[in-house]
C-alpha positions in Angstrom: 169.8 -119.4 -88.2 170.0 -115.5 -88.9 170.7 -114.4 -92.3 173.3 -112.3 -91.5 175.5 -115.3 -89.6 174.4 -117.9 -92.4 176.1 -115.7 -94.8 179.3 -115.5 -92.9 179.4 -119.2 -92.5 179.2 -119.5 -96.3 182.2 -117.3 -96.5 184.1 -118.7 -93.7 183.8 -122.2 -95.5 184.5 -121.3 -98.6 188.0 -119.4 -97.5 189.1 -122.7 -95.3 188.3 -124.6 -98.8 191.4 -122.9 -100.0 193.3 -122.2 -96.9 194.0 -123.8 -93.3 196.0 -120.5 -92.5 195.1 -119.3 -88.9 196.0 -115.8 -88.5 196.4 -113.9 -84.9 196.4 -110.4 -86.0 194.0 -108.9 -88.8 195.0 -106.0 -90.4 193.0 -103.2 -92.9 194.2 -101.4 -95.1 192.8 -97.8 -96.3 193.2 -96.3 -99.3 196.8 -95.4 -100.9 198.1 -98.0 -98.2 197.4 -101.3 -99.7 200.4 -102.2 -101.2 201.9 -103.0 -98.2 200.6 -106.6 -98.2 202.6 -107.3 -100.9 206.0 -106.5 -98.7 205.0 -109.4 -96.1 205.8 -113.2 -96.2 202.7 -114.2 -98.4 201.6 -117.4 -97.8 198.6 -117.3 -99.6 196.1 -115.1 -101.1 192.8 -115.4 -101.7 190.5 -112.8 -103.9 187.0 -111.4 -103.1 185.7 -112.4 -105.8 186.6 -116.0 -104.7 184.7 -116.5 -101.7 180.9 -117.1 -101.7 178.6 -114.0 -101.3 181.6 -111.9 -100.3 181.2 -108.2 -101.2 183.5 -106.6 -103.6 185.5 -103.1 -103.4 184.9 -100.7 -106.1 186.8 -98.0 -104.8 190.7 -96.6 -107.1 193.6 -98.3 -104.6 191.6 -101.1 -103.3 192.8 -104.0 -104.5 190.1 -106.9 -103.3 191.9 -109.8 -101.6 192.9 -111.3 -98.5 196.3 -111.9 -98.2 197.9 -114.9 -95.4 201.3 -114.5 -94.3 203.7 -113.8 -91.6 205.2 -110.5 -90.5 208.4 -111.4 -89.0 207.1 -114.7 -87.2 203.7 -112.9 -86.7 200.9 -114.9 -88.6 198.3 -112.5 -90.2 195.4 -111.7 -92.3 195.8 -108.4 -94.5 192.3 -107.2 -96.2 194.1 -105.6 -99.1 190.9 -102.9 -99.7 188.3 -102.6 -97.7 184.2 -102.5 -98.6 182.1 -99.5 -97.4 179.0 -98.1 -97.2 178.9 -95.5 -100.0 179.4 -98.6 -102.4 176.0 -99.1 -101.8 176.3 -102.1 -99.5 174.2 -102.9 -96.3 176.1 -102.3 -92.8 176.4 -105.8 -92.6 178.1 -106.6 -95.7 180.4 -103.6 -95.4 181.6 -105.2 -91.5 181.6 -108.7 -92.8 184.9 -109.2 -93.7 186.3 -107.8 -90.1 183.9 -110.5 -88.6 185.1 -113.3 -90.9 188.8 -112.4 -89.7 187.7 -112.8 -86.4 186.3 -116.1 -87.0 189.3 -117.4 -89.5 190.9 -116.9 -86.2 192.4 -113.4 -85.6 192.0 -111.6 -81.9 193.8 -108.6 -83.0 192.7 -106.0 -85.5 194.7 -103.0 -86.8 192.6 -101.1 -88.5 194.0 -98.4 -90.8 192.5 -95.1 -93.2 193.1 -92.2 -94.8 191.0 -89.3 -93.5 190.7 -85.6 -93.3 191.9 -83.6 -90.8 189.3 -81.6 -88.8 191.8 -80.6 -85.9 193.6 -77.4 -87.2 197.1 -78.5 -85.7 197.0 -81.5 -87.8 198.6 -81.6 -92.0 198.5 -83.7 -94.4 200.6 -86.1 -93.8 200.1 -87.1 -90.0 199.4 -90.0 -88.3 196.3 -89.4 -86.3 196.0 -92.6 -83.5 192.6 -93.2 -83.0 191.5 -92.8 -79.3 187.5 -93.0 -79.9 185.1 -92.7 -83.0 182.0 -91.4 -83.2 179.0 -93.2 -85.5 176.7 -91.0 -84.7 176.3 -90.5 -89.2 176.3 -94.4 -90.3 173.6 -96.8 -89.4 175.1 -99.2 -86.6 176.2 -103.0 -87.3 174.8 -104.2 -84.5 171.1 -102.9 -85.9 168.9 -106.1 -86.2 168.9 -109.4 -84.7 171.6 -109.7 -82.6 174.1 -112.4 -83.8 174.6 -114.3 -80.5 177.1 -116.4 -81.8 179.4 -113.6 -82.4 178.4 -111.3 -78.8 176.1 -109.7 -76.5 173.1 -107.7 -77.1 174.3 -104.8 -75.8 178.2 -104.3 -75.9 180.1 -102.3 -74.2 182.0 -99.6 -76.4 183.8 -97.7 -73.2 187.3 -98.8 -75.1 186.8 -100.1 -77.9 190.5 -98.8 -79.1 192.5 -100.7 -76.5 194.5 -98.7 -73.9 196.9 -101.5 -74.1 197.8 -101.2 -77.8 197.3 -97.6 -78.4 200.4 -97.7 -75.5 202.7 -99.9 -78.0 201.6 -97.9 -80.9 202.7 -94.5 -79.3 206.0 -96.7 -78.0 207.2 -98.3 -81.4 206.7 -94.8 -83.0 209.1 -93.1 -80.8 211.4 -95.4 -80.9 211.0 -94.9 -85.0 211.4 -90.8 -84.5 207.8 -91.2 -86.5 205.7 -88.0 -85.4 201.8 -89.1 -84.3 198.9 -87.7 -83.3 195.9 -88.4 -81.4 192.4 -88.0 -81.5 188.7 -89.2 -82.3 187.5 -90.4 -85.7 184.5 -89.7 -87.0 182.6 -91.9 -89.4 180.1 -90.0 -91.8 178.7 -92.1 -95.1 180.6 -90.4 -98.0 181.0 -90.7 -101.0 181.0 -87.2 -101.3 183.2 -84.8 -99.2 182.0 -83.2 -95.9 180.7 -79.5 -96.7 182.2 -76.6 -94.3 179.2 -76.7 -92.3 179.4 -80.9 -91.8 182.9 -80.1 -90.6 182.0 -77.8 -88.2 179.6 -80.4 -87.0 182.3 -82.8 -86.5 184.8 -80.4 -85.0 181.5 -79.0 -82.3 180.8 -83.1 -81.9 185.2 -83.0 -80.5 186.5 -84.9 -84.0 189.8 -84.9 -85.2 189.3 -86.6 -88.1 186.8 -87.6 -90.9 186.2 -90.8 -93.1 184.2 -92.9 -94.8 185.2 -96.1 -93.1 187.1 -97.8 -89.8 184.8 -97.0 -87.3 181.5 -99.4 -87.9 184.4 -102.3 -88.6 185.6 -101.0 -85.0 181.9 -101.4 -83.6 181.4 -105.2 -85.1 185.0 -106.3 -84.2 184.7 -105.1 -80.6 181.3 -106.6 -80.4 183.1 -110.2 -81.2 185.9 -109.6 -78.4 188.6 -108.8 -80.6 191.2 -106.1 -79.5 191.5 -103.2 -81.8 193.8 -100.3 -82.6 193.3 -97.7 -85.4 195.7 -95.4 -86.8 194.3 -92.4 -89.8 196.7 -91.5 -92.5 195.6 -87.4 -92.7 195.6 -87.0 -96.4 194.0 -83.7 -96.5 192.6 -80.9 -94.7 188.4 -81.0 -94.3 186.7 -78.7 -96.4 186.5 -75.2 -94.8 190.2 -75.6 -93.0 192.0 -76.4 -96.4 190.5 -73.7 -99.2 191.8 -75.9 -102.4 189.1 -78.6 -104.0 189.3 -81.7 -102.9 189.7 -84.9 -104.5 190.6 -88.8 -104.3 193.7 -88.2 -106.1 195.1 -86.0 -103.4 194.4 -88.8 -100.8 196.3 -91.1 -102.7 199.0 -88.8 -103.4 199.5 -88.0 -99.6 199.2 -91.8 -98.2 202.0 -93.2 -101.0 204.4 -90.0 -99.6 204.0 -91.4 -96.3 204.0 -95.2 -97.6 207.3 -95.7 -96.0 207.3 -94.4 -92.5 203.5 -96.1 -92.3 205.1 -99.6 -93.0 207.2 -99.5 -90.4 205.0 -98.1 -87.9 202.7 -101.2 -89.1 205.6 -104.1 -88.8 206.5 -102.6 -85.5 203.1 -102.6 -84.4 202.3 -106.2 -85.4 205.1 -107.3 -84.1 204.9 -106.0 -80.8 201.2 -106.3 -79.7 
């Protein structure tokens, strides 16, 4: 059996070992956002550090659990801080835990980040609703043996943010007089900010917005079959659109201002996909 699948088999049996909790909507939370887990009918939590061969977050605002519960009567799975590449992982550690959702049962994944705005109309403080990404920086997931147990060879990534839920999102953020953008994500390694000329890559390539995350955890998700939404918390403008230094503190500055009106764009999102 591949490496790679033997690996998530440990850590799928080691989280039943503690939990029988079937989720049907995963959620991911970026940085400054975590703390909306805590606001949700917990059932159960379970720490990173718990589960066999799991990787662990390093990063200021990442907590490092899973948390079970129900929004409203919605059963889910919340990664309360997520793993990336920067950290130092391989791709296939830094997607494992959107896979293991999958297979703990999920079939929906909201996936959530704070990035930097590359589009000029954009400020800090939007919500950006991801309509494509672009990997083009980050080594793929799907790189290696292909896991057949999870998908195909060769998958096909014409929507891998679904039409369908992208609709609701747009829908329950009306109806919540919450203001949201759209536009493509793209996914560069970090941990360092993009330079002025990187953004200007990004903005020639037709990004909207940067990160360091979301969009390989997009790739391996959609690979399994699960449907997928993403929506960026802009926490700053990209180096060579904003002219002040720019810094993780700012980030999470910017996501807990908008803590509130994120939440409920989240509940009413969960609830209605």
């Amino acid at each position: 059996m591949n490496a790679t699948y033997q690996k998530l088999e440990a850590c799928l049996k080691s989280v039943r070992a503690k939990t029988g909790f079937k989720p049907e909507t995963a959620l991911i939370l970026g940085s400054g956002l975590g703390d909306f887990a805590d606001e949700i009918q917990i059932e159960q939590a379970v720490d990173y550090s718990e589960i066999t061969g799991f990787p662990t977050s390093t990063v200021a605002g990442h907590r490092g659990r899973f948390v079970f519960g129900y929004i409203e009567s919605v059963p889910v799975v919340v990664m309360q801080g997520r793993v990336h590449y920067y950290e130092g992982y391989p791709m296939t550690d830094v997607v494992l835990p959107a896979r293991l959702m999958g297979m703990l049962g999920a079939k929906k994944l909201i996936l959530t980040n704070a990035a930097g705005g590359l589009n000029p109309d954009f400020k800090p403080g939007d919500f950006m609703l991801l309509t494509d990404h672009i990997t083009t920086g980050v080594p793929s997931p799907l790189i290696g043996e292909n896991l057949k147990e999870l998908g195909p060879r060769f998958p096909d990534m014409s929507e891998v943010y679904s039409l369908r839920m992208r609709n609701i999102v747009k829908e329950q953020a009306q109806n919540l007089g919450i203001s949201l953008q759209e536009g493509v994500y793209v996914q560069l390694t970090g941990p360092s900010y993009e330079t002025p000329a990187e953004v200007r890559m990004c903005r020639i390539w037709g990004g909207d917005a940067v990160g360091m995350s979301t969009a390989c955890e997009a790739m391996a998700a959609r690979h399994m079959g699960l449907e997928i939404c993403g929506i960026s918390c802009i926490t700053n403008m990209a180096a060579g659109i904003s002219r002040q230094p720019l810094s993780h503190q700012e980030v999470q500055e910017t996501a807990d201002r908008v803590a509130v009106q994120f939440k409920k764009l989240i509940t009413a999102v969960t609830v209605n996909i």
